[in-house]
C-alpha positions in Angstrom: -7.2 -12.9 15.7 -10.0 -10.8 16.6 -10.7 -7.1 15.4 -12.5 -4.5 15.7 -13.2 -1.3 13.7 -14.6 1.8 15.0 -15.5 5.5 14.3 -15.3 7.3 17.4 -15.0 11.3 18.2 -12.5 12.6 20.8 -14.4 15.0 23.4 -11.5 17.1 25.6 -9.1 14.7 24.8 -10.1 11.6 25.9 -11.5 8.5 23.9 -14.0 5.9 25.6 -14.1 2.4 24.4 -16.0 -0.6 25.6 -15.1 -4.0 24.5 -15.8 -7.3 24.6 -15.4 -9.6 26.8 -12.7 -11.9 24.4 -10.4 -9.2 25.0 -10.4 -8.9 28.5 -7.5 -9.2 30.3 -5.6 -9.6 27.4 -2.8 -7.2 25.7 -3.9 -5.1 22.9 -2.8 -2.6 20.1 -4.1 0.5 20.2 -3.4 2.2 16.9 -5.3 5.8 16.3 -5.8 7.7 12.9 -8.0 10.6 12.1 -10.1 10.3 10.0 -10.7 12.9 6.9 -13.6 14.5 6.9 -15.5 17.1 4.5 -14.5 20.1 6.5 -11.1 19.4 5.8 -9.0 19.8 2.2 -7.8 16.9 0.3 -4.4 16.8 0.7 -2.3 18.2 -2.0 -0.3 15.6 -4.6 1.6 16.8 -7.3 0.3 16.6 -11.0 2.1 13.2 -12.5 4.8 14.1 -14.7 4.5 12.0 -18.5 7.7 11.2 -20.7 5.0 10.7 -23.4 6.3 12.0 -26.5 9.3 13.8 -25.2 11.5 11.6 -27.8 9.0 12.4 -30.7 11.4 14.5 -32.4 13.7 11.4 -33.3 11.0 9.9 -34.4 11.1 8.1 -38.6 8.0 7.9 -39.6 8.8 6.1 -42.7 10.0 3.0 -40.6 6.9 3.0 -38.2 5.3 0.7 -41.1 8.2 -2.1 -40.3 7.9 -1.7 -36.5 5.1 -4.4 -35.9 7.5 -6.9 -37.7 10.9 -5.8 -36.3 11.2 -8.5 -33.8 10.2 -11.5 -35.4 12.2 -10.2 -38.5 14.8 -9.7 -36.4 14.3 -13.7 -34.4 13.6 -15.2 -37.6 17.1 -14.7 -39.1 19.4 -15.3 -35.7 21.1 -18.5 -36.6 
């Protein structure tokens, strides 16, 4: 399948293309976007929202030591 990219600008509506001959007399998809440019704003996203340390008040430090070896503790004694 054959493709072709191009930047064109729309004058009074109408948009001028020439194309090859491999595509002559054949169907085609015609599929137009604008394209952002630097007069125009970024659009707006939202600031990401973080669960990061929203649980920190449950925390136990004094068993943070034994964290690293809680699973394999936990493996190594399942019969």
């Amino acid at each position: 399948m054959e493709a072709i990219r191009t930047i064109e600008r729309v004058t009074h509506g109408e948009l001028h293309l020439q194309l090859p001959e491999a595509f002559w007399g054949k169907e085609v998809e015609v599929i137009i976007l604008a394209t952002a440019t630097a007069n125009e704003p970024a659009p707006f996203t939202k600031p990401r929202k973080s669960l990061r340390g929203s649980l920190k008040e449950y925390a136990h430090p004094e068993r943070m030591a034994r964290e690293q070896t809680t699973w394999s503790d936990a493996v190594s004694d399942a019969p």
